[in-house]
C-alpha positions as CSV (number, residue, x, y, z in Angstrom):
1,X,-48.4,-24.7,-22.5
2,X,-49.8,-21.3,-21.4
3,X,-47.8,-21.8,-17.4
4,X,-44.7,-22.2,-19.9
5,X,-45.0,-19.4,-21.7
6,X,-46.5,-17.3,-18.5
7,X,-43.2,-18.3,-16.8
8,X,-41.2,-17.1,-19.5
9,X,-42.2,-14.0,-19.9
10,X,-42.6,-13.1,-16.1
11,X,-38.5,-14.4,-16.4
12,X,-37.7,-12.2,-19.2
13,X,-39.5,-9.4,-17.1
14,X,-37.6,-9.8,-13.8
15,X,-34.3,-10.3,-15.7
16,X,-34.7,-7.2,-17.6
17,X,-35.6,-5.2,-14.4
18,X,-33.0,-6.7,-12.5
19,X,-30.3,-5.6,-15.6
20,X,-31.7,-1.9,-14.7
21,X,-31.3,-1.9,-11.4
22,X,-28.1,-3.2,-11.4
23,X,-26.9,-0.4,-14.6
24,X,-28.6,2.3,-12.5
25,X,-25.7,1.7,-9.7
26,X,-27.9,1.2,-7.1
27,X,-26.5,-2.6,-5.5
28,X,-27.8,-2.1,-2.2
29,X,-24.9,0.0,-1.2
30,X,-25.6,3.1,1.0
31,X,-23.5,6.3,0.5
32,X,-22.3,5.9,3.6
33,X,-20.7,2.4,2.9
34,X,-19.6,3.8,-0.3
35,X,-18.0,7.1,0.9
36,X,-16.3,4.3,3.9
37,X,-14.8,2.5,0.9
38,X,-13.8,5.6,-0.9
39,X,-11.7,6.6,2.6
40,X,-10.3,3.1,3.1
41,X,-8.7,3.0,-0.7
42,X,-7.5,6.4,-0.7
43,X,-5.4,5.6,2.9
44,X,-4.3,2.1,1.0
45,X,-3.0,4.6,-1.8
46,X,-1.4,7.0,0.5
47,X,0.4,4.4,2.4
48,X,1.6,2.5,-0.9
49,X,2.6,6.2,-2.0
50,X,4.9,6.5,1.4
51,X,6.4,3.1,0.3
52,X,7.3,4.1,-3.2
53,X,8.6,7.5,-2.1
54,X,10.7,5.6,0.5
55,X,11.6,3.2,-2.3
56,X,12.7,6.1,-4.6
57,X,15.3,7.5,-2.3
58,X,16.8,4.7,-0.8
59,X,17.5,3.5,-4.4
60,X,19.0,7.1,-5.3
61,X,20.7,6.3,-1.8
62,X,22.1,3.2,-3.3
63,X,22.7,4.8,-6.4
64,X,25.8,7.5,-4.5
65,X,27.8,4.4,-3.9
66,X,31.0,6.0,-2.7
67,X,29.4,9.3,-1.3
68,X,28.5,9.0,2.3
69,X,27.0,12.5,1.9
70,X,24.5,12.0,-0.5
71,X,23.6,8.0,1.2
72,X,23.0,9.8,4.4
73,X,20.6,12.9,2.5
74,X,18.8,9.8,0.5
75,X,18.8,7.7,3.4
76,X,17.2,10.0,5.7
77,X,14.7,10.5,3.3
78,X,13.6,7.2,2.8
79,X,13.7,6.7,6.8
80,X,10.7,9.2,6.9
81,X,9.2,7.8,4.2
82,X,9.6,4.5,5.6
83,X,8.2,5.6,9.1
84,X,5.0,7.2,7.6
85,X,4.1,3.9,5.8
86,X,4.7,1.9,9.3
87,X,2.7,4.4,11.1
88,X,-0.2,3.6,8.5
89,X,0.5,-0.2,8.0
90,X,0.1,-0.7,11.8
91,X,-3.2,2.1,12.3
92,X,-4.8,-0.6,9.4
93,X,-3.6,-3.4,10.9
94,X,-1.1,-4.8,8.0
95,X,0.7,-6.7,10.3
96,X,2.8,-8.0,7.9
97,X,3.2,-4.9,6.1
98,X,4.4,-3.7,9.1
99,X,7.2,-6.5,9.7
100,X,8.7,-5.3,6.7
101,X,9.0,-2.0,6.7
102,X,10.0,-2.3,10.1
103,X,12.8,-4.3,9.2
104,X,13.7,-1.9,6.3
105,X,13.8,1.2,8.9
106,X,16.1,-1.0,11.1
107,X,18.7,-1.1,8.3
108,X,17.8,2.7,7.1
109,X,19.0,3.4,10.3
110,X,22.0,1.7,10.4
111,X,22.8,2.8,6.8
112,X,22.3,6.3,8.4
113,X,24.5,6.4,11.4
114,X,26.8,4.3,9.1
115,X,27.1,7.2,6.9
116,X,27.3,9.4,9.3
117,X,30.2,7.7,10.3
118,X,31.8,8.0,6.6
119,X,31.3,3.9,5.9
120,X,30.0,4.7,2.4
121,X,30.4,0.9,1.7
122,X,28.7,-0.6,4.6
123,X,26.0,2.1,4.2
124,X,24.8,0.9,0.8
125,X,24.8,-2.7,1.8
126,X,22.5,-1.6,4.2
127,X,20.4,0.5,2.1
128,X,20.4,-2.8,-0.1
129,X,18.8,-4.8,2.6
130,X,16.4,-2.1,3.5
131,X,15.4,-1.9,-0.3
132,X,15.0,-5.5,0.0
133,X,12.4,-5.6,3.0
134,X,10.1,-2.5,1.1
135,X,10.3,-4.5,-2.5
136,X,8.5,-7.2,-0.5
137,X,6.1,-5.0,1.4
138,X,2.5,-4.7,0.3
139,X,-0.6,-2.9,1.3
140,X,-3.3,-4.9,3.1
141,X,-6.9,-4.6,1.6
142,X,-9.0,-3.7,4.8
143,X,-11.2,-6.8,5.0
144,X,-11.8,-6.4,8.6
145,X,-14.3,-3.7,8.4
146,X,-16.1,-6.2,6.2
147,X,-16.5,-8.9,9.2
């Protein structure tokens, strides 16, 4: 009865410590591996942000149906957008990040020279299509670095 009780208490003990330990913050991460995760969401934020900028003007884009003007300004817009979010997608390694977005700068580009040439109409159906490819887009979590 007394190894029961012994047990239980050296239990309660290690439990209790253990609840410390982990409160304190202190999981066995170094601040190096923390400031590494840190870095690593704030670039996933930065390329989601160039996605939902791109996003924004191509639907503003969309939104001047019948001005070719104010497609091309929009679209143009969104094309930058939409290449700074496939420079990062492939520099992490989102392959299939990058499909789409490269797919979606293909028809930015076409809704572009489109407007350009004054084919409001094909423009937008364009931009729609481009819109498409970003909507289905998303930002890779880095889990190589964890390998």
């Amino acid at each position: 009865m007394k190894n029961i009780i012994t047990i239980i208490a050296v239990s309660i003990f290690a439990l209790s410590f253990n609840s410390q330990i982990i409160a304190s913050g202190y999981s066995g991460e170094t601040k190096s591996e923390k400031k590494a995760e840190r870095k690593i969401k704030r670039e996933a934020e930065k390329e989601a942000g160039s996605v939902a900028e791109a996003i924004k003007h191509a639907e503003m884009a969309k939104a001047h149906k019948g001005d070719a003007k104010k497609i091309l300004q929009h679209a143009e817009m969104s094309l930058k957008y939409a290449q700074d979010a496939d420079d990062k997608a492939i520099e992490d390694i989102n392959t299939q990040g990058a499909e789409h977005i490269t797919a979606s700068i293909g028809h930015l580009e076409e809704a572009i020279e489109h407007a350009k040439m004054g084919h409001a109409d094909v423009a937008s159906k364009h931009i729609g299509e481009a819109l498409n490819e970003m909507h289905q887009y998303t930002v890779k979590p880095v889990d190589y670095l964890e390998n």
